[in-house]
ROSE-4610 file (N, C-alpha, C; in Angstrom, 1 decimal, always signed):
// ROSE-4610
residu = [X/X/X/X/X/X/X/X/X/X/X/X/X/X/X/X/X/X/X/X/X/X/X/X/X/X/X/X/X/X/X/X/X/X/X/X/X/X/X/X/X/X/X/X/X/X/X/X/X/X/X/X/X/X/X/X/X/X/X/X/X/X/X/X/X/X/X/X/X/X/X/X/X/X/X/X/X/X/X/X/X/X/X/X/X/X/X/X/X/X/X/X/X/X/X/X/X/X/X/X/X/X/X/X/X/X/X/X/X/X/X/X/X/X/X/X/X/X/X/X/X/X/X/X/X/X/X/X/X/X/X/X/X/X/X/X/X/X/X/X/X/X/X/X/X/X/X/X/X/X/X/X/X/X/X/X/X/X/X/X/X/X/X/X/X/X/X/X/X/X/X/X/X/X/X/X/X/X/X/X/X/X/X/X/X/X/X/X/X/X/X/X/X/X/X/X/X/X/X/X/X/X/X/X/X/X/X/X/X/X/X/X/X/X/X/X/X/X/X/X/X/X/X/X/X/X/X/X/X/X/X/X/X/X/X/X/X/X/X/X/X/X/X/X/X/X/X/X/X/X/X/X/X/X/X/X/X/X/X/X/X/X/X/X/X/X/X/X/X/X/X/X/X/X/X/X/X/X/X/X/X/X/X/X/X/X/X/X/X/X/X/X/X/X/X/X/X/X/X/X/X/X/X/X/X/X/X/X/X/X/X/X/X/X/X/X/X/X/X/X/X/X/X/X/X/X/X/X/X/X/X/X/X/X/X/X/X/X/X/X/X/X/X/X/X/X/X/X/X/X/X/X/X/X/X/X/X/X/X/X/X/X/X/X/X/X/X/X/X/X/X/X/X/X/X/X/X/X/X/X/X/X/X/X/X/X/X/X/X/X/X/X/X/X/X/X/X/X/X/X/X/X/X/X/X/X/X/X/X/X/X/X/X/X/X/X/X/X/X/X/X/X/X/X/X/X/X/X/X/X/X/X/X/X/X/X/X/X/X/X/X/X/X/X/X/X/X/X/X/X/X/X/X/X/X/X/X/X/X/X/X/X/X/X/X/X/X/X/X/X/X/X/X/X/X/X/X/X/X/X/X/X/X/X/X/X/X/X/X/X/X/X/X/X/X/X/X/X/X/X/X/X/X/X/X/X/X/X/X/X/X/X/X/X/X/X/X/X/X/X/X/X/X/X/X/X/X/X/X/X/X/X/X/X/X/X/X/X/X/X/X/X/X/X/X/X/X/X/X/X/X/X/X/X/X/X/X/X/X/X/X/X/X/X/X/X/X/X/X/X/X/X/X/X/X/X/X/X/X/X/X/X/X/X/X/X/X/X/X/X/X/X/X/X/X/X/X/X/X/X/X/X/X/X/X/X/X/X/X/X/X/X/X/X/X/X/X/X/X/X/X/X/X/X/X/X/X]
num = [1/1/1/2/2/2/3/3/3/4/4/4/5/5/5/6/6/6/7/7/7/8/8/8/9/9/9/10/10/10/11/11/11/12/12/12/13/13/13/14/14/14/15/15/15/16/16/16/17/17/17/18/18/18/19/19/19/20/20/20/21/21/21/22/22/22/23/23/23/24/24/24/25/25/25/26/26/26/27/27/27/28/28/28/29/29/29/30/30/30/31/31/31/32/32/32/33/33/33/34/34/34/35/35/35/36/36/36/37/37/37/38/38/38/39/39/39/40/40/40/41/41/41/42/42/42/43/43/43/44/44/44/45/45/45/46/46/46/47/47/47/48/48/48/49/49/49/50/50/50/51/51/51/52/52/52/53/53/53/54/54/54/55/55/55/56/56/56/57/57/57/58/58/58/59/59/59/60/60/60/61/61/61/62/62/62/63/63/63/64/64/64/65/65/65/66/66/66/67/67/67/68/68/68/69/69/69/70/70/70/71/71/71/72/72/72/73/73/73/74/74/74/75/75/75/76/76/76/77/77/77/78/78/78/79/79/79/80/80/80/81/81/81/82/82/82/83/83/83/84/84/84/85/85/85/86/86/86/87/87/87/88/88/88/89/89/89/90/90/90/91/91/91/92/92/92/93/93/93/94/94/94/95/95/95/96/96/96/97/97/97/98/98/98/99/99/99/100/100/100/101/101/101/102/102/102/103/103/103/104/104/104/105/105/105/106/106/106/107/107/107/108/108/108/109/109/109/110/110/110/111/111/111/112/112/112/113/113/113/114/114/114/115/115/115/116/116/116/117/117/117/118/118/118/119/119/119/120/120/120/121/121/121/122/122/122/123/123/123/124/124/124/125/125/125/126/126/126/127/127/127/128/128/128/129/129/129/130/130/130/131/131/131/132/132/132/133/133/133/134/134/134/135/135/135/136/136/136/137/137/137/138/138/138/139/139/139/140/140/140/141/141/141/142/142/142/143/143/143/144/144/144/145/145/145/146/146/146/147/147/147/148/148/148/149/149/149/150/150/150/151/151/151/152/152/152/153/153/153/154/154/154/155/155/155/156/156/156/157/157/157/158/158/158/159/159/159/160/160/160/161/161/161/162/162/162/163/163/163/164/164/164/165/165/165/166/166/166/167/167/167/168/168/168/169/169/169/170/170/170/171/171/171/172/172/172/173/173/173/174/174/174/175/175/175/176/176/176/177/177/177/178/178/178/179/179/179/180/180/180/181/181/181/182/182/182/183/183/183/184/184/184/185/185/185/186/186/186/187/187/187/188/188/188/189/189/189/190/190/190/191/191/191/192/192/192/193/193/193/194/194/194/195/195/195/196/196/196/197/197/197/198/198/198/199/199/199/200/200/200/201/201/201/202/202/202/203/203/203/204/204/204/205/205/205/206/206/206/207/207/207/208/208/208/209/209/209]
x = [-7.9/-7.2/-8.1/-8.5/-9.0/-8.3/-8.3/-7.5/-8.5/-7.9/-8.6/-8.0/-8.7/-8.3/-9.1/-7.9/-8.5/-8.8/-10.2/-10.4/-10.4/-10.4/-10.6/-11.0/-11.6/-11.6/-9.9/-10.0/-8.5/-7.5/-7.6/-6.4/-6.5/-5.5/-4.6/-5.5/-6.1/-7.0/-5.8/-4.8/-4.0/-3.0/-3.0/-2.3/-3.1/-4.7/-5.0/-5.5/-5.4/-5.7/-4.9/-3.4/-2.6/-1.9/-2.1/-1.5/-3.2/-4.3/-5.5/-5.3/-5.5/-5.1/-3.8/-3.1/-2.0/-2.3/-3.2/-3.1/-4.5/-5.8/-6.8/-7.1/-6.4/-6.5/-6.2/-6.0/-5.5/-6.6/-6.6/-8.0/-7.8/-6.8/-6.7/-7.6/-7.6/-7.8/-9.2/-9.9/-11.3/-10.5/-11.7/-11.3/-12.2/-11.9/-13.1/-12.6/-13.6/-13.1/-13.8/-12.9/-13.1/-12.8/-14.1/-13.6/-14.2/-14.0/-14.5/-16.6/-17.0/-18.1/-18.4/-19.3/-19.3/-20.1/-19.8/-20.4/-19.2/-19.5/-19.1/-17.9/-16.2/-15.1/-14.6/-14.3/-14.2/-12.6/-12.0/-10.4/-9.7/-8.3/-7.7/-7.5/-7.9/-8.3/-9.8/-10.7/-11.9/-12.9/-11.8/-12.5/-13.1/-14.6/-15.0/-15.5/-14.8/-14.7/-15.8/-16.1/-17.5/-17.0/-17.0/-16.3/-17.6/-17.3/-19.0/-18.8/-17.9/-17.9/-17.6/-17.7/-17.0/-15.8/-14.9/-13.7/-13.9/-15.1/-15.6/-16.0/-16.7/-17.3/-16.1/-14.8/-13.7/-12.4/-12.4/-11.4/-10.4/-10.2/-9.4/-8.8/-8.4/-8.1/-6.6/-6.4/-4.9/-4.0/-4.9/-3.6/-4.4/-3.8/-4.2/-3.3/-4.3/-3.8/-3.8/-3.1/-3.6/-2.5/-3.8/-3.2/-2.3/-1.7/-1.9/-2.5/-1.8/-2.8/-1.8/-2.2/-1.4/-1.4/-2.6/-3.0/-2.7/-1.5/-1.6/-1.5/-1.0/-0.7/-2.3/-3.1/-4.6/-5.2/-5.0/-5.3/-4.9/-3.9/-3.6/-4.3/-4.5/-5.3/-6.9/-7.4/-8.8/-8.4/-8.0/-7.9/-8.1/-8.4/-8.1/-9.2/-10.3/-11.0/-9.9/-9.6/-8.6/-7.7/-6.7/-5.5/-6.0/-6.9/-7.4/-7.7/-8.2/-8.6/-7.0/-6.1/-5.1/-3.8/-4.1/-3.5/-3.8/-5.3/-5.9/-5.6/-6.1/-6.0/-4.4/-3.7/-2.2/-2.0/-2.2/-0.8/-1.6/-2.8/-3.7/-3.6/-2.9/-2.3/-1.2/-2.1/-0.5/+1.0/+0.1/+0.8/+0.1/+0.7/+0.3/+1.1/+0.5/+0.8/+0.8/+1.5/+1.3/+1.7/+1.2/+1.6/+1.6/+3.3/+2.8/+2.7/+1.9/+2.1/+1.2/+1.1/+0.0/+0.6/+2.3/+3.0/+2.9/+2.7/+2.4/+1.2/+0.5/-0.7/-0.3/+0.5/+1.0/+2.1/+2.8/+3.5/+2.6/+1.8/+0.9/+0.2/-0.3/-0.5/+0.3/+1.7/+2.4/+3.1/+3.0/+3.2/+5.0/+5.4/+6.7/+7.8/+7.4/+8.6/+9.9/+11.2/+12.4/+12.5/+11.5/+11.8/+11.8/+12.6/+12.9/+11.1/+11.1/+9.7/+10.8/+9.2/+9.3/+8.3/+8.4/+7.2/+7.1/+6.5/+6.8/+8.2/+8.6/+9.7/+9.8/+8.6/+8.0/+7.5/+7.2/+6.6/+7.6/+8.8/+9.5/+10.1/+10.3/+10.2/+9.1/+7.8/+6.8/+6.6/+7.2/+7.4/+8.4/+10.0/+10.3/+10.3/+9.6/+8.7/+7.9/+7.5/+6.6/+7.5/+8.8/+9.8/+10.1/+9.4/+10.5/+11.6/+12.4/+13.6/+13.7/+14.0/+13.3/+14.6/+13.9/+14.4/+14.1/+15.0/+14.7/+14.9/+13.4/+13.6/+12.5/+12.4/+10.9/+9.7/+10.8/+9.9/+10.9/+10.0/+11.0/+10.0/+10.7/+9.8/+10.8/+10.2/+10.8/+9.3/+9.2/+9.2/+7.8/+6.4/+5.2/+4.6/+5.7/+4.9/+6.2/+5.3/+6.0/+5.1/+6.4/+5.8/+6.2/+5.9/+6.6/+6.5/+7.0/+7.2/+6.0/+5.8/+4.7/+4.2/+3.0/+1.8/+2.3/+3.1/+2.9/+3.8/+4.8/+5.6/+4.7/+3.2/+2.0/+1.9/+2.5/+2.3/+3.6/+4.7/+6.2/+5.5/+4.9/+4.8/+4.0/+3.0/+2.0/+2.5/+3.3/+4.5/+5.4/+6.0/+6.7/+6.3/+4.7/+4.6/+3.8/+3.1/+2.5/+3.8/+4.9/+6.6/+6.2/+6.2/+6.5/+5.4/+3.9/+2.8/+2.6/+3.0/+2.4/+3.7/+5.2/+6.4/+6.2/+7.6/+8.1/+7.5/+7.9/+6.7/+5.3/+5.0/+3.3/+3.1/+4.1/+4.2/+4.9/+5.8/+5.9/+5.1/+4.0/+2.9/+1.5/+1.7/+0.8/+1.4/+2.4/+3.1/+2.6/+3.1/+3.0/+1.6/+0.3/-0.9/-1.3/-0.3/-0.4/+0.3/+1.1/+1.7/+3.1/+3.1/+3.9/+4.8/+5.5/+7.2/+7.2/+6.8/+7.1/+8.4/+8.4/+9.3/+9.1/+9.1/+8.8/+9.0/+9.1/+9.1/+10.4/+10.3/+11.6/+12.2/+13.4/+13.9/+14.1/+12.7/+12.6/+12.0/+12.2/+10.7/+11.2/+12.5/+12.7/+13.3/+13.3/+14.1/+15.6/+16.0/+17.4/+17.8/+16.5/+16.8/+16.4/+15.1/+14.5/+15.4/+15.2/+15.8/+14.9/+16.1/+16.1/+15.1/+14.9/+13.1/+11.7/+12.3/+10.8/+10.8/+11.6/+11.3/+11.1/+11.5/+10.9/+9.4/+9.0/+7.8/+6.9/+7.2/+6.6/+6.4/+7.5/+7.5/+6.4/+7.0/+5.9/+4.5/+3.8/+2.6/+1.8/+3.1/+2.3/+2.5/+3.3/+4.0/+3.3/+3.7/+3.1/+4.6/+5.7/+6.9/+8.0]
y = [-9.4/-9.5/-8.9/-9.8/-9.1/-8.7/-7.3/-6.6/-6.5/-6.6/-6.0/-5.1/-3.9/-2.8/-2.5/-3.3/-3.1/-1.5/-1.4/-0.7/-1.1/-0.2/-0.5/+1.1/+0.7/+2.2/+3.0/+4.0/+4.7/+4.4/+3.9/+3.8/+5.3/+5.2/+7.2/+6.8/+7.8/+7.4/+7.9/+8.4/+8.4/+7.2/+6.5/+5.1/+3.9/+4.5/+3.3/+4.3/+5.5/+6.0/+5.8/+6.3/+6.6/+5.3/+4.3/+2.8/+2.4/+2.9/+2.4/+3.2/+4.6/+5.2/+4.9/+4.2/+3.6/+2.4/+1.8/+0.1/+0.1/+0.7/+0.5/+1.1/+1.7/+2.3/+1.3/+0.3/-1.0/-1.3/-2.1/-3.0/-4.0/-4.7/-5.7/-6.0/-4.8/-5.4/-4.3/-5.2/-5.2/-4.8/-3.9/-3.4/-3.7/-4.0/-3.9/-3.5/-2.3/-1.8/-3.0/-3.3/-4.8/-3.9/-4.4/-4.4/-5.1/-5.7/-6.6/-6.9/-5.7/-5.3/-4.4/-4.5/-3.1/-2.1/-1.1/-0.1/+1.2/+2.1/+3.4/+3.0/+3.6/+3.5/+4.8/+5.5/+6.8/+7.0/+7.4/+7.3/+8.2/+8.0/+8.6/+10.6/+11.0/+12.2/+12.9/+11.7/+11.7/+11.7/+11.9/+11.6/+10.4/+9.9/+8.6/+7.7/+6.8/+5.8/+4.8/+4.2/+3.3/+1.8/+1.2/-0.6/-1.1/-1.8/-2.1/-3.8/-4.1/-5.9/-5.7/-7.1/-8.0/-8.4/-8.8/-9.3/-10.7/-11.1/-12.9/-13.0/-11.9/-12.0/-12.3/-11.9/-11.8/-13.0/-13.8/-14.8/-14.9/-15.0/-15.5/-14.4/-12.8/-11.9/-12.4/-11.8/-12.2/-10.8/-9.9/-8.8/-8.1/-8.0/-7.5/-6.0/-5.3/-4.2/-3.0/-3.2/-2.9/-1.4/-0.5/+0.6/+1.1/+1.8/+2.1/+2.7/+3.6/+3.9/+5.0/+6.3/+6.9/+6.6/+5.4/+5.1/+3.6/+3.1/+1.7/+0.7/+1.7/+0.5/+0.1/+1.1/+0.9/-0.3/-0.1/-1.1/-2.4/-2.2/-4.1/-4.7/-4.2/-4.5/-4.7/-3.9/-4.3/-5.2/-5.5/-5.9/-7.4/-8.3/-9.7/-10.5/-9.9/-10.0/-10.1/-8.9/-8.5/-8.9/-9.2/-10.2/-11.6/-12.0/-13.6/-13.8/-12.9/-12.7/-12.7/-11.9/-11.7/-13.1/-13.7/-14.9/-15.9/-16.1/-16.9/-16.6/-15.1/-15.0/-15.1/-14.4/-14.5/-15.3/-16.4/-18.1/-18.1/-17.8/-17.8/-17.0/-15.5/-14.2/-13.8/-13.6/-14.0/-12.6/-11.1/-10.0/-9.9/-9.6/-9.1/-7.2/-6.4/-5.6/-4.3/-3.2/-2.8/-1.8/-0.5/+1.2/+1.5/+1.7/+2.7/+1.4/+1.9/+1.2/-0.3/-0.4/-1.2/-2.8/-2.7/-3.5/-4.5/-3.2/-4.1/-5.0/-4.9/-5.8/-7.4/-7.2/-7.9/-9.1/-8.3/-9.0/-9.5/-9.1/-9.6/-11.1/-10.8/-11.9/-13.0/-13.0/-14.0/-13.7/-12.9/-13.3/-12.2/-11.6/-11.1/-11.6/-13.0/-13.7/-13.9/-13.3/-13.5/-12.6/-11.9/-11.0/-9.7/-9.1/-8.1/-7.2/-6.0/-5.1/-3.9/-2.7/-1.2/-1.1/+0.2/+0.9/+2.3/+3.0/+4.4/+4.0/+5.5/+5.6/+5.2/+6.4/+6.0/+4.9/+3.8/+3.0/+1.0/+1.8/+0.6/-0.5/-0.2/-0.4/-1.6/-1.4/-2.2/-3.1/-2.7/-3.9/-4.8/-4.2/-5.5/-6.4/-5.8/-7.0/-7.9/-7.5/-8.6/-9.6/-9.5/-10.6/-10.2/-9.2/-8.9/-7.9/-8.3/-7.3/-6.1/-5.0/-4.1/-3.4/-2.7/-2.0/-0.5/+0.7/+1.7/+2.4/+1.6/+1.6/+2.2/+3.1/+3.6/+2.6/+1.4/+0.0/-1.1/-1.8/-3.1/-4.3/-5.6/-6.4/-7.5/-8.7/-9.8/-10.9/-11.6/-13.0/-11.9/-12.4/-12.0/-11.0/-10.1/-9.4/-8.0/-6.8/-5.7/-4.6/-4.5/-2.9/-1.3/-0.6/+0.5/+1.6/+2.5/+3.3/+4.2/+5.4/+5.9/+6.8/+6.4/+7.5/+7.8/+8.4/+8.7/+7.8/+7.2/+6.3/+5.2/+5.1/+4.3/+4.5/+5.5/+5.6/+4.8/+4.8/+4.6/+3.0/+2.4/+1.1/+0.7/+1.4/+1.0/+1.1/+2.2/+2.1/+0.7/+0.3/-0.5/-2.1/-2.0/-3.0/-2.7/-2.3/-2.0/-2.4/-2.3/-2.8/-3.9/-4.6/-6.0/-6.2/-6.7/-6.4/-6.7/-5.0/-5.1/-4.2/-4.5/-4.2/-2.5/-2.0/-0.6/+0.4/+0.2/+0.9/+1.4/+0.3/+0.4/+1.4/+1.2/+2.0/+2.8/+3.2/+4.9/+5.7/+4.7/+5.6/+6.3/+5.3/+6.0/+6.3/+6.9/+7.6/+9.2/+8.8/+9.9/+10.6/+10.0/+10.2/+10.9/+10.5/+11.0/+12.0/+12.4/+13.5/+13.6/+12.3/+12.0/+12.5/+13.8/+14.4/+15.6/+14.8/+15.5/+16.1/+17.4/+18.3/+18.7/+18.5/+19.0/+20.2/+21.2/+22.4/+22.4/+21.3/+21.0/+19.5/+19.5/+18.4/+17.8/+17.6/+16.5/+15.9/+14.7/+13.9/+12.5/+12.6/+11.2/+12.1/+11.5/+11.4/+12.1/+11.4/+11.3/+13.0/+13.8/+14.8/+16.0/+16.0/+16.7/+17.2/+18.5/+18.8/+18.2/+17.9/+17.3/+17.6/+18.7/+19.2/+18.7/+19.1/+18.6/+16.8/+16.3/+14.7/+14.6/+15.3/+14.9/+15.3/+16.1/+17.0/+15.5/+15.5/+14.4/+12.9/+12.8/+11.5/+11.3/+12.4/+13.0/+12.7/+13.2/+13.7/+11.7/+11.3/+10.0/+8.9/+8.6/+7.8/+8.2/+9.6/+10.2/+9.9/+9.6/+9.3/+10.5]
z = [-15.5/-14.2/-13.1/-11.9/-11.1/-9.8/-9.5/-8.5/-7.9/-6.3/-5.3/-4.7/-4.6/-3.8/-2.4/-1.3/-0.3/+0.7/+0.7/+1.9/+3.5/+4.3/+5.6/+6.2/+7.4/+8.1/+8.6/+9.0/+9.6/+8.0/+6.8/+5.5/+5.5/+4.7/+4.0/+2.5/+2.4/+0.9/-0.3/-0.1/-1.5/-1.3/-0.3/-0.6/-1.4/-1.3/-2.4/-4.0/-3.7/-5.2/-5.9/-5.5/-6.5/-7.6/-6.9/-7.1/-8.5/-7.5/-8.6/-9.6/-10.0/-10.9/-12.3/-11.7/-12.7/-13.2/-12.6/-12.8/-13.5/-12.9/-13.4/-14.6/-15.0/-16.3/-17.5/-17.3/-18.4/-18.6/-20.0/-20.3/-19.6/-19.5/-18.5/-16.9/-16.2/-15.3/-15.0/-14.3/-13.2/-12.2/-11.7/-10.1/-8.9/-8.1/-7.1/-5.6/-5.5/-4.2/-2.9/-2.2/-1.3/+0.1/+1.2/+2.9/+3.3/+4.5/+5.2/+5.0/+5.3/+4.5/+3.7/+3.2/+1.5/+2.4/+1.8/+2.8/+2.6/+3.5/+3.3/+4.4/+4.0/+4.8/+5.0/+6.0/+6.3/+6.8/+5.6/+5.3/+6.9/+7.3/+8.5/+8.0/+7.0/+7.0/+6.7/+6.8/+6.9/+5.7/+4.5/+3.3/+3.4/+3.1/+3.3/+1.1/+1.6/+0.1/+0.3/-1.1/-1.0/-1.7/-0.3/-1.0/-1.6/-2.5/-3.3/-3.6/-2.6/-2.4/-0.8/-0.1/+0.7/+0.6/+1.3/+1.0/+0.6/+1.5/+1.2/+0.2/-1.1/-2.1/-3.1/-3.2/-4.0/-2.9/-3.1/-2.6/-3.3/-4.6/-5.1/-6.5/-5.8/-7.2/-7.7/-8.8/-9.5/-8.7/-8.2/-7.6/-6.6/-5.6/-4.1/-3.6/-3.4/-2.9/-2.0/-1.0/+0.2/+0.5/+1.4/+1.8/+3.4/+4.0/+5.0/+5.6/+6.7/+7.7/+8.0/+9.3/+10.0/+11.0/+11.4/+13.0/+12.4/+12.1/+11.5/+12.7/+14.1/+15.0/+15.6/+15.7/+16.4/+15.2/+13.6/+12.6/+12.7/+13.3/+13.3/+14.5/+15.8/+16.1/+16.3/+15.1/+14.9/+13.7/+12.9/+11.7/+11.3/+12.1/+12.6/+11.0/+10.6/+9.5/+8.1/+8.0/+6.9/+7.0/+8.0/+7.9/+7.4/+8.3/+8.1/+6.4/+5.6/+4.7/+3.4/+4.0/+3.1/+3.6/+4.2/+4.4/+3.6/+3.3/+2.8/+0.9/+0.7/-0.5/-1.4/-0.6/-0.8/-2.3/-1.2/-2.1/-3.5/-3.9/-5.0/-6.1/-5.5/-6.2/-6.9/-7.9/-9.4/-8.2/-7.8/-7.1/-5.6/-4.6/-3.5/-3.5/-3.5/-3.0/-2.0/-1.3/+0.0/-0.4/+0.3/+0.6/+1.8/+2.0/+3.2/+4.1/+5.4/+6.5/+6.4/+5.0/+4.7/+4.7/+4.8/+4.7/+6.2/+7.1/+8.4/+8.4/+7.6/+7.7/+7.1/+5.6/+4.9/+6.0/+6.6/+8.3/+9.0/+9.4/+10.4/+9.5/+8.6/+8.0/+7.7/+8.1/+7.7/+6.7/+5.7/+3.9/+4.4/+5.2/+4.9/+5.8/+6.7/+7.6/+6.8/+6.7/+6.1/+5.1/+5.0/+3.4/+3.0/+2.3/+2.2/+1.9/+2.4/+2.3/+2.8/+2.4/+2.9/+3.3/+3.8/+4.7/+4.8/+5.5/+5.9/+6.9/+6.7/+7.6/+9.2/+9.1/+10.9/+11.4/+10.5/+10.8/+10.8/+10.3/+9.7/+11.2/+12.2/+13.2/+13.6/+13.4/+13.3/+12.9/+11.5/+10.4/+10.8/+11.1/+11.9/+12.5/+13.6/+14.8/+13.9/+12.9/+12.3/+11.4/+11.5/+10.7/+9.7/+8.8/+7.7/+7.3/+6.4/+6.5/+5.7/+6.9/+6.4/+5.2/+4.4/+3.6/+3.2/+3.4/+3.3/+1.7/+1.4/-0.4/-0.8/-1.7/-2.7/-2.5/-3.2/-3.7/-3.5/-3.2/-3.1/-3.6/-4.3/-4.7/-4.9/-4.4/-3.5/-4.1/-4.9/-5.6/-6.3/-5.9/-6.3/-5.3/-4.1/-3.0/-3.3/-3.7/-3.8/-2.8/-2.0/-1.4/-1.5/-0.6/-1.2/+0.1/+0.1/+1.2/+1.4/+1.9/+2.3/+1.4/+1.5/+0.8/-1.0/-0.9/-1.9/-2.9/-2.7/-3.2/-3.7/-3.6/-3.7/-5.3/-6.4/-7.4/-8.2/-7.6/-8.0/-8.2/-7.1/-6.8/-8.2/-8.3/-9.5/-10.6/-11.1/-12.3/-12.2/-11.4/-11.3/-11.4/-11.0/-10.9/-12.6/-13.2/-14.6/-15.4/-15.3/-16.2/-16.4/-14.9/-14.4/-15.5/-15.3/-16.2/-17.5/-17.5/-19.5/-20.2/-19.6/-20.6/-19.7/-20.0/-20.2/-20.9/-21.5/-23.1/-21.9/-22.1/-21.5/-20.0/-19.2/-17.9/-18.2/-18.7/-19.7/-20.1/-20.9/-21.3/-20.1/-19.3/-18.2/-17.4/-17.3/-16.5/-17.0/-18.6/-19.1/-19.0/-19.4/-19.3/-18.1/-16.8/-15.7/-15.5/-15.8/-16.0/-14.9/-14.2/-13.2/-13.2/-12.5/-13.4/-11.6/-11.0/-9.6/-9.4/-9.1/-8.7/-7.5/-6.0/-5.2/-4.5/-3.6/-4.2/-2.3/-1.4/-0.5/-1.0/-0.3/-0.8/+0.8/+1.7/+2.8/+3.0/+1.6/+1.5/+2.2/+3.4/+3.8/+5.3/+6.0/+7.2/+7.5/+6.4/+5.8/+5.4/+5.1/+3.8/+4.6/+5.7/+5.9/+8.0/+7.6/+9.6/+10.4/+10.8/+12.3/+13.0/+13.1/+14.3/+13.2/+11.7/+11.5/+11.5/+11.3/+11.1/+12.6/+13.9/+15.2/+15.3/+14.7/+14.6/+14.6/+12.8/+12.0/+12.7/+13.4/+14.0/+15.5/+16.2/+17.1/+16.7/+16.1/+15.4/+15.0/+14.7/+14.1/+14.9/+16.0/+16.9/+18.4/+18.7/+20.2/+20.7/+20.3/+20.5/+20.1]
């Protein structure tokens, strides 16, 4: 199976680790880190990753997987390469998948008009402008396009979608291998959960709103 794990400049680099870490660990699948050009991509916390294809080199992978951003609204507008790209590859793709604000791009491309998706919290707003219906879900997964909410929910997505894959059993066991058994040490990992000043904080910080 060949995945592509898309890079871009300004992505959250644990929206595309955590998802590659689950999935690439299969014998099944080939990875290839893919961006518009191969070259060095210097993540929105400045850690910089190394794409070692083209997006043009890989047209046609069996699973696509794309990250967000914290600056996702300044990314859609440079992005006109990488959308053009995931429009095309899409209809060809046994899975399309998204993290995080990555889902906006997935919109922008066309691939979520009428359909149920997630996103970051802060960002779900955006995503509706782009037509699809939003859902304030971990993960959500709607025919062969599964997304998932922010940052870190990028691992939930990769378990979930490894079920779909190669059986239960199978994503149990690299769960397990990963040691995945998160206990967080607050309980305001949503909007919903967390006070009021810090989700304005938070919102502030990533909006300017």
């Amino acid at each position: 199976m060949d995945a592509v794990f898309v890079l871009y400049d300004q992505m959250t680099a644990l929206d595309l680790v955590g998802p590659y870490e689950v999935l690439a660990s299969h014998p099944s699948v080939t990875p290839h880190f893919a961006a518009v050009a191969a070259g060095p991509v210097r993540c929105d916390g400045g850690l910089v990753l190394h794409a070692g294809a083209a997006l043009r080199d890989v047209p046609a992978p069996d699973l696509i997987v794309v990250p967000g951003s914290s600056r996702w609204l300044a990314v859609l507008e440079d992005s006109a390469e990488l959308i053009a790209w995931l429009a095309a590859a899409h209809p060809a793709a046994r899975w399309t998948a998204s993290v995080c604000t990555g889902s906006t791009l997935l919109a922008r491309a066309g691939l979520l008009a009428g359909r149920p998706a997630t996103t970051h919290w802060a960002a779900r707003g955006t995503l509706a402008a782009g037509g699809a219906i939003v859902r304030a879900e971990r993960v959500v997964t709607d025919g062969n396009v599964i997304t998932s909410a922010g940052v870190s929910a990028g691992i939930d997505l990769g378990l979930a979608l490894a079920a779909r894959l190669w059986g239960e059993r199978a994503a149990m066991a690299i769960q397990l291998g990963l040691e995945y058994d998160p206990a967080p040490p607050f309980d305001c990992g949503t909007p919903e959960k967390a006070p009021p000043a810090v989700t304005a904080a938070v919102r502030a910080a990533l909006t300017g709103r």
